[in-house]
Each structure stands twice: as structure tokens, then as C-alpha cells.
C-alpha positions as CSV (number, residue, x, y, z in Angstrom):
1,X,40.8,-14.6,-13.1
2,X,42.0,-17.5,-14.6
3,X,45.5,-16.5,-14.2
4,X,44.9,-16.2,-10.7
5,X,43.5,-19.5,-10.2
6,X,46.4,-21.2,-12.1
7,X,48.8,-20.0,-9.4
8,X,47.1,-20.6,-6.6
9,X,47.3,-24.0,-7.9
10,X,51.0,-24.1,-8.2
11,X,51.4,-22.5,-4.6
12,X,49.1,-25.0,-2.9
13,X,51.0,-27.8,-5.0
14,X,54.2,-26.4,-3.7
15,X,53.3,-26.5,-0.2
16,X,51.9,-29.8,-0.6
17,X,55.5,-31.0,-2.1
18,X,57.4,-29.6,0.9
19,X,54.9,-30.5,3.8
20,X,55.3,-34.3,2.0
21,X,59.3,-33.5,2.1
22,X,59.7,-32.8,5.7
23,X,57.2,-35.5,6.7
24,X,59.6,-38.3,4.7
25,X,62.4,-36.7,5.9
26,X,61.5,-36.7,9.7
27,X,60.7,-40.4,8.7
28,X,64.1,-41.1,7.8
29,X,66.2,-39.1,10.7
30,X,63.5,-41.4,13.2
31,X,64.2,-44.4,12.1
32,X,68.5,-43.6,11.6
33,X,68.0,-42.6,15.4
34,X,65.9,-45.1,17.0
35,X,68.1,-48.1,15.0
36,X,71.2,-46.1,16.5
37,X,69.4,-45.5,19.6
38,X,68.8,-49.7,20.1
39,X,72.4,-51.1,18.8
40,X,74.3,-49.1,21.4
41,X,72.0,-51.0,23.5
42,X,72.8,-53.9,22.2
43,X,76.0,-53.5,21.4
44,X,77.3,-51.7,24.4
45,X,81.3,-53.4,25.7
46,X,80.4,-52.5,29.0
47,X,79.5,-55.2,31.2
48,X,76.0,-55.1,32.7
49,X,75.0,-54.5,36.1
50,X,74.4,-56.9,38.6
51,X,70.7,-56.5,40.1
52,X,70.6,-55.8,44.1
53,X,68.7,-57.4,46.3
54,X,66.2,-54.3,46.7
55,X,65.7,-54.2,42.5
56,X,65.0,-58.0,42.7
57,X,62.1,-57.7,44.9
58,X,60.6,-54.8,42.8
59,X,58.0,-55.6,40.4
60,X,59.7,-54.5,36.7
61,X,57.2,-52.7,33.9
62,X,56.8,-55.8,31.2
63,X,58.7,-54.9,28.5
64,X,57.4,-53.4,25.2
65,X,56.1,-55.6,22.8
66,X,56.1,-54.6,19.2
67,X,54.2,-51.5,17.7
68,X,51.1,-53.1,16.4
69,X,48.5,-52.6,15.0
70,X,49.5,-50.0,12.7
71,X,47.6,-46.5,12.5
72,X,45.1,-46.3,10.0
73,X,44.1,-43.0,8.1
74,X,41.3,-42.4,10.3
75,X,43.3,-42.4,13.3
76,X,42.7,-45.7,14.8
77,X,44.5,-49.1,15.0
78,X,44.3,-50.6,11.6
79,X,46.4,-51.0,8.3
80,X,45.6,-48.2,6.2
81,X,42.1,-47.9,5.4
82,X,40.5,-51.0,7.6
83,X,40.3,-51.3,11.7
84,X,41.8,-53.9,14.0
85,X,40.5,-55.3,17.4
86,X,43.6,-54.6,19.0
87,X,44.1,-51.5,21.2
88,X,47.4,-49.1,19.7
89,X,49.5,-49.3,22.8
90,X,47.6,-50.0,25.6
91,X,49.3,-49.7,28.9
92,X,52.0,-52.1,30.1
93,X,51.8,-54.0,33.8
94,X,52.8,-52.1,36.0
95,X,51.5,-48.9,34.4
96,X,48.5,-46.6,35.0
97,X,48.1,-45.2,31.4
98,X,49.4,-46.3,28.4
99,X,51.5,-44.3,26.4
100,X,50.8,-41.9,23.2
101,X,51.8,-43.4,19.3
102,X,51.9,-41.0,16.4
103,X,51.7,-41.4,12.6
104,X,51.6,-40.3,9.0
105,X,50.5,-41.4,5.9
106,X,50.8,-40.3,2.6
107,X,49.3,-41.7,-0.6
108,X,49.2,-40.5,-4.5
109,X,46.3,-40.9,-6.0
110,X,47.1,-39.8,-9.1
111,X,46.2,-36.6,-11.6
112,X,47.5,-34.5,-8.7
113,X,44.8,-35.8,-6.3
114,X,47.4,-37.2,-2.9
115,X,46.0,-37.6,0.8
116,X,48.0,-36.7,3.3
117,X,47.1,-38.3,6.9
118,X,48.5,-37.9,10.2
119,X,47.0,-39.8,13.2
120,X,47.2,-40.0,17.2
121,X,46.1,-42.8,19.5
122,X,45.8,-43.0,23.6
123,X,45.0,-45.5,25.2
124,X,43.9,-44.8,28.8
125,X,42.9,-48.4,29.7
126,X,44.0,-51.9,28.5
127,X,40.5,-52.3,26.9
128,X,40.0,-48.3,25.3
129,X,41.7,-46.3,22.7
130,X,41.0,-42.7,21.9
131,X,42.4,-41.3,18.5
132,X,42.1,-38.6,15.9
133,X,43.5,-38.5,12.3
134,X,43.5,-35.5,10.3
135,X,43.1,-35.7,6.4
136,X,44.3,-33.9,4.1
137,X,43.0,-34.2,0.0
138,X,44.5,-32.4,-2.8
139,X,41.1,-32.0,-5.5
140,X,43.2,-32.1,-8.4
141,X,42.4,-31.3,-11.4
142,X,38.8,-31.1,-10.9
143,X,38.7,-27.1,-9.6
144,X,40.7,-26.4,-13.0
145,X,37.3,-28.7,-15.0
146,X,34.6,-27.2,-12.6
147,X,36.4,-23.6,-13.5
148,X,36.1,-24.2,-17.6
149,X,32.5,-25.9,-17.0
150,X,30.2,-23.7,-14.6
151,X,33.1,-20.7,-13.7
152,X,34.0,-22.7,-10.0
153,X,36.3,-20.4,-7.7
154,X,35.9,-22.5,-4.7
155,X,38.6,-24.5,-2.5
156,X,41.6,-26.6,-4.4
157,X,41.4,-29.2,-1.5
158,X,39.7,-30.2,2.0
159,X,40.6,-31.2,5.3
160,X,39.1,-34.5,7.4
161,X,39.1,-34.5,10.9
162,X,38.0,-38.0,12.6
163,X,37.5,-37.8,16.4
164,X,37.4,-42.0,17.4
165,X,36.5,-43.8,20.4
166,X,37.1,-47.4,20.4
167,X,36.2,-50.0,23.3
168,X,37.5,-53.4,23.6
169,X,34.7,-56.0,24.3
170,X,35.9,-59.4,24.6
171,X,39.9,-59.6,24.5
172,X,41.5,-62.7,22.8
173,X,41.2,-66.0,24.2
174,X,38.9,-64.4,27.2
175,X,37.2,-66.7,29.3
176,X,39.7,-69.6,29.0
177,X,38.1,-69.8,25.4
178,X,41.3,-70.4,23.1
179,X,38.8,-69.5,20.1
180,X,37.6,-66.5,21.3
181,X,38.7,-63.5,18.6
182,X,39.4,-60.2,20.2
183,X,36.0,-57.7,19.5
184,X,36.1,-53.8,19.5
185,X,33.1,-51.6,19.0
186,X,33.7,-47.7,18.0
187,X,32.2,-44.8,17.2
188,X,34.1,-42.2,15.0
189,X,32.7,-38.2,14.8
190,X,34.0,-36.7,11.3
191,X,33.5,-33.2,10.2
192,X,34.8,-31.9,6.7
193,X,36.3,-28.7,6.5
194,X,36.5,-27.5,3.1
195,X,33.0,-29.5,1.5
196,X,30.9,-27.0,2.3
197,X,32.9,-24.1,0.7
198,X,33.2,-26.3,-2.6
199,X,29.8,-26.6,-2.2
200,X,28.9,-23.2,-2.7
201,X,31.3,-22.5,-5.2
202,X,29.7,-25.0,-7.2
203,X,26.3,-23.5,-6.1
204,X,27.1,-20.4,-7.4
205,X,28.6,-21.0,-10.9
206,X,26.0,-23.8,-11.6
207,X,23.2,-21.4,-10.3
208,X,21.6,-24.7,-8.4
209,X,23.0,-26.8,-5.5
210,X,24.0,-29.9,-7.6
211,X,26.1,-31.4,-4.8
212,X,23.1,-31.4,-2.6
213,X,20.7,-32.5,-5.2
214,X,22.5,-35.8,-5.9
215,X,22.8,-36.9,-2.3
216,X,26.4,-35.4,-1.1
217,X,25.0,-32.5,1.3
218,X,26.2,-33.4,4.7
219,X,29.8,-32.0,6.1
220,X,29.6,-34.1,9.4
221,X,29.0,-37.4,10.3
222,X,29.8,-40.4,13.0
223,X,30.6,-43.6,11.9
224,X,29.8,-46.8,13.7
225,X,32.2,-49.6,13.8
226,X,31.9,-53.2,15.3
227,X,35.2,-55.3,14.5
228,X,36.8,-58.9,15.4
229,X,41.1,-60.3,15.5
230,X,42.1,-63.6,15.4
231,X,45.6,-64.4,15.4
232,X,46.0,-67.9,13.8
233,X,49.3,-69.9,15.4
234,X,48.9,-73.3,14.1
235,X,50.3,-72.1,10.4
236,X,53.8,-72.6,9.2
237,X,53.5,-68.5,9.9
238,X,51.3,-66.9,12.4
239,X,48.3,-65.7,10.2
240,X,46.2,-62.6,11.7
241,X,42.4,-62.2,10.0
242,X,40.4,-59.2,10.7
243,X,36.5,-58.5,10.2
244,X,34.4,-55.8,10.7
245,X,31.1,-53.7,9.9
246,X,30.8,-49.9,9.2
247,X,27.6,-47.9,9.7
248,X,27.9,-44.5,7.5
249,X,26.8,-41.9,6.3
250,X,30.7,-40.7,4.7
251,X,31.8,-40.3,0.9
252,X,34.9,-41.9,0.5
253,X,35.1,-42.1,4.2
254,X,34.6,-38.1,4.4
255,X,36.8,-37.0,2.6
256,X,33.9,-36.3,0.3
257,X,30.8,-34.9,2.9
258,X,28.1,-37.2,3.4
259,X,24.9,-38.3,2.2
260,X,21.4,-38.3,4.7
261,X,21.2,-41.7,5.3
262,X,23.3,-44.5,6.8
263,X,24.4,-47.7,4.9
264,X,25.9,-50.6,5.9
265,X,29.3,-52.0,4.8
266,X,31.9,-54.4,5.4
267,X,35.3,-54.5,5.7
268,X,38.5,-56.7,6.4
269,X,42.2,-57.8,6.2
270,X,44.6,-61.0,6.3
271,X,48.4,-60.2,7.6
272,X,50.6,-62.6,7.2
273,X,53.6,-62.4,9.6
274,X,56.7,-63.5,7.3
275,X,59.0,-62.9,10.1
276,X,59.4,-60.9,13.1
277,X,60.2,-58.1,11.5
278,X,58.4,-58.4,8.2
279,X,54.8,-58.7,7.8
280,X,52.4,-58.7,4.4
281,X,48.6,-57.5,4.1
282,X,45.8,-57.3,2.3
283,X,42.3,-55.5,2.7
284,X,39.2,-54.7,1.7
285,X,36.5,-52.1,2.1
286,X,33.1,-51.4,0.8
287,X,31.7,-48.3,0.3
288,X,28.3,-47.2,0.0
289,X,28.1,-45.1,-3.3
290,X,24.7,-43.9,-1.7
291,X,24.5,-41.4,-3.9
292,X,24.5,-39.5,-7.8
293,X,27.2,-39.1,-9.8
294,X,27.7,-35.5,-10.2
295,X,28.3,-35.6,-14.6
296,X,32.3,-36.0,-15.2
297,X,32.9,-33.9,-11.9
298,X,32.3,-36.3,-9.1
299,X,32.0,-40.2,-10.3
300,X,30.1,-43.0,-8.7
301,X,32.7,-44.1,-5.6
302,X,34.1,-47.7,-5.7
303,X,35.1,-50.3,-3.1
304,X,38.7,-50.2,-2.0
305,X,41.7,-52.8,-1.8
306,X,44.9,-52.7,-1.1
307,X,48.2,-54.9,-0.6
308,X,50.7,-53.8,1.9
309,X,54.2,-54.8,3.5
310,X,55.1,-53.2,7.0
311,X,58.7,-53.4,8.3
312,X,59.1,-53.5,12.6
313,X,62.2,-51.6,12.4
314,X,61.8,-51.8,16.3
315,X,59.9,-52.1,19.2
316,X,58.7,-48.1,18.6
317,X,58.4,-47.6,14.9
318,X,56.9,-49.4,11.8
319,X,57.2,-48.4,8.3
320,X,55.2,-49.6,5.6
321,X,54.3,-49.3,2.1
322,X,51.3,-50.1,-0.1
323,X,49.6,-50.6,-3.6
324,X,46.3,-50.1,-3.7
325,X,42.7,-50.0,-6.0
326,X,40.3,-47.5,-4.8
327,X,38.0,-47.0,-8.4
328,X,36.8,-43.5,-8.6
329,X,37.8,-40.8,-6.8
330,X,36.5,-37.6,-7.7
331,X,36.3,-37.1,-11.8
332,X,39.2,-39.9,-12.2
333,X,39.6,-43.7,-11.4
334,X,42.4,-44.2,-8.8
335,X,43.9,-47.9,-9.8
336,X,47.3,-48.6,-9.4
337,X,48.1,-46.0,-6.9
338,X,51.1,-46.2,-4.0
339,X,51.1,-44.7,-0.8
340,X,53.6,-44.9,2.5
341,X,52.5,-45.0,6.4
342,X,54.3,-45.1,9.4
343,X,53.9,-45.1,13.6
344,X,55.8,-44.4,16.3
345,X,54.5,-45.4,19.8
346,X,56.4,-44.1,22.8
């Protein structure tokens, strides 16, 4: 039995090795064809056509700013684990809808434990975005402990799916008030598939539900979000600062099930716009921890920082990388761990 467990570990971390593979590697080829793609634009010796008097009186589609905000993991316009007020890719003038933006995310956590995320936004109005991100989390080394401790046969990971709704309230600078940061309220349906399964499992070798017991007996939740933007101009660089509040019920925003009662927490991030194409960040979010540690097996969750740096490589995709601090996660700590996200937006 224990033989048997061993190698479904090794084929699930093969899988997860070549799903990471072709994700990086459909990175690359994207960003080697859209950079092609705009310097023949560019670059192009022919000479450029003179505009009749028939396309002169037609109203032109504004042209595409750049792809920001970022996705977060959730799905939602963000960095990586915090939300921003602005709307991914809301529709241009002159256009009915605005246009889909896809991302992916991938982040080691250490002791085999990596999160894989990839996200989709629409935005069918200037002022609303809909999104979903799906998660999935790699458990580790903590089915091979729960196996020598209590006899666990039970899942080797779990699978996040975040259903988000976000609504614009006030946009930036409305009402002739300069001041005015843009605000977004959200709501964000999550259902874990996989918690429930390793909740048996551990139910049945422990001969007592100890997930449930100690406060993590929920596989579905909605989250609650109310956030503000302000982009600061009158800095050497343009400074953008970002505040919200999160009403939830989630473990490590889901990934872990959820507990019966809702707590309040806040997050944030400052992004520092070095130069048009380069930008720097840094966030922070609380969590909960509303409920027991589980022995060595599941630890007391900890608040979570990161620091990022996000390359515009053009007007449709962004790559970025980060560094991050997210304190326990499962039966390790996860300091010092590194993780890569990009978008595309059409």
C-alpha cells in the first residue's frame, strides 16, 4: 500500500512538471510572437497610407492602452494575491463589449507544495468585470506524514475554482473630483474540489473528523470585497496605492476549505511605475487564521506579502515575477518562496 502511494506521488509530480513546462513554454513562444508581431509594425519600409476623406469622417476605436491591472490568482484584476479598482480590459470607445484577457501563474512554495493558477476576465461594461481563476495546489509532503501518522489514503492535492463579479462604483476623478480614488465592490463564489475527499481520508484513519473539529469544515464559500485606486502623478514617478477589505469565510483563500464564520481582513499594494514598461510592487494580505491548528499536519495560517516586478512587453501581454512571505502553509512555513504570472488581453 505504501508502494502504491509512493508512485502516485511521482506520477502526479510528473504531470505537475510537464503541465508547468508547456505553460512557461507557451509563455515564451507568446511573447517571441507578439514582440515580432509589433516591430514589423513598427518597422515596416513601406510607406503608410494616406487616409480618404470617407475614413477621416469615421469615428476610429481609441487605441489600446496598456494591459493593466494584472490578473490575480483568484481571477480578478490585481497583482498576485491583492485586488485593484480598475476593470481588466474594459471596452474601448467605440466598442459594445470589451474584450477577453487570459492568465497563468505559477508559484513554488516549497517541500513540493507549488500553486498553479490560471485566470479569465470579461468585461461586458466600462464599469463591470466578470472572472474565474482556477487553482491548482500540490499537498506535498503532508499525504506521505498523514500516511505514517493515522494511515491517510486520500487526495495528493486540490483544485480552487473562484467564480468573481466585480462592479465599478465611483471611477477615478468622477465628478470633476481630481481626488476621487476609483472604488470597486465584488463578490467572489469559491468551491474546493478536493477538501472534502482529504477530509474523509483523514476521517477515516484518525477514526474522528479532526478537520471539522478544529474549524476547517466548509468546501464553499463567497467572498466579499470592497476596494479603492489612486494613481499618484505629482511624484518624480507615477505612484499607484491600492486598499481594500475582504469578508471570508476561506483558508488560505480556499485553497484550504473554510471555516463557519466570516472574518474581516484587510489588504493592499503600492506600484511604483519605474518606466513605461517596467513597474515594481508590493502587497499585503491578512488572513483570518479562524481556526485550530490541526497538530504538525495543518499549522496556524499567516498573513501574506510579497514583492513583485512586472515587465509591459506590449500593449497585450505582461510578464512578471515575484518573492513572496506567506508563513504557514499546510505542515511547513512558506518564506522565501518565488513564483511567475503573466496576462494576455486581446
Amino acid at each position: 500500500m505504501k508502494t502504491g502511494h509512493s508512485i502516485r506521488k511521482k506520477q502526479n509530480e510528473g504531470q505537475r512538471h510537464y503541465r508547468s513546462a508547456i505553460c512557461f513554454t507557451s509563455l515564451l513562444l507568446a511573447s517571441g510572437l507578439s514582440t515580432l508581431a509589433d516591430d514589423s509594425q513598427s518597422q515596416t519600409n513601406a510607406p503608410a497610407a494616406q487616409p480618404t476623406a470617407a475614413a477621416a469622417t469615421t469615428p476610429q476605436p481609441a487605441e489600446k492602452g496598456a494591459p493593466l491591472p494584472l490578473h490575480q490568482i483568484e481571477g480578478s484584476g490585481g497583482i498576485f494575491s491583492t485586488l485593484s479598482a480598475y476593470i481588466v480590459n474594459p471596452p474601448r470607445d467605440g466598442e459594445l463589449l470589451g474584450r477577453p484577457a487570459v492568465g497563468f501563474a505559477y508559484v513554488n512554495l516549497g517541500h513540493d507544495v507549488n500553486l498553479e493558477a490560471f485566470t479569465i476576465t470579461e468585461a461586458p461594461l466600462k464599469r463591470l468585470e466578470l472572472g474565474y481563476g482556477w487553482n491548482h495546489l500540490d499537498l506535498g509532503d503532508l499525504p506521505s506524514a498523514l500516511y505514517k501518522a493515522i494511515g491517510y489514503h486520500g487526495p495528493n492535492d486540490v483544485q480552487l475554482h473562484n467564480f468573481n463579479a466585480r462592479f465599478q462604483v465611483i471611477t477615478e476623478g468622477e465628478f470633476d473630483q481630481k481626488w476621487l480614488p476609483a472604488i470597486t465592490a465584488g463578490v467572489h463564489y469559491k468551491y474546493n474540489d478536493g477538501i472534502g475527499e482529504v477530509r474523509d481520508a483523514v476521517t477515516a484513519g484518525a477514526g474522528k473528523n479532526l478537520l471539522s473539529i478544529d474549524g476547517l469544515s466548509g468546501n464553499e464559500g463567497a467572498d466579499f470585497t470592497l476596494y479603492a485606486s489612486k494613481l499618484i502623478t505629482q511624484l518624480p514617478r507615477p505612484v499607484l496605492l491600492e486598499a481594500g477589505g475582504r469578508a471570508t469565510r476561506a483558508v488560505w483563500d480556499g485553497l484550504g476549505g473554510f471555516t463557519s464564520s466570516y472574518s474581516f481582513v484587510f489588504e493592499g499594494n503600492a506600484v511604483v511605475f519605474v518606466t513605461k514598461s517596467i513597474a515594481l510592487a508590493a502587497e499585503y494580505k491578512q488572513q483570518p487564521d479562524d481556526y485550530r491548528a490541526v497538530g504538525p499536519f495543518v499549522r496556524s495560517e499567516s498573513d501574506w506579502w510579497t514583492l513583485d516586478a512586472a515587465y509591459v512587453v506590449n500593449t497585450h501581454l505582461t510578464l512578471a515575477v515575484g518573492y513572496g512571505h506567506f508563513g504557514n502553509v499546510l505542515n511547513h512555513e512558506a518564506d522565501g518562496v518565488w513564483g511567475i504570472t503573466t496576462k494576455w488581453e486581446f
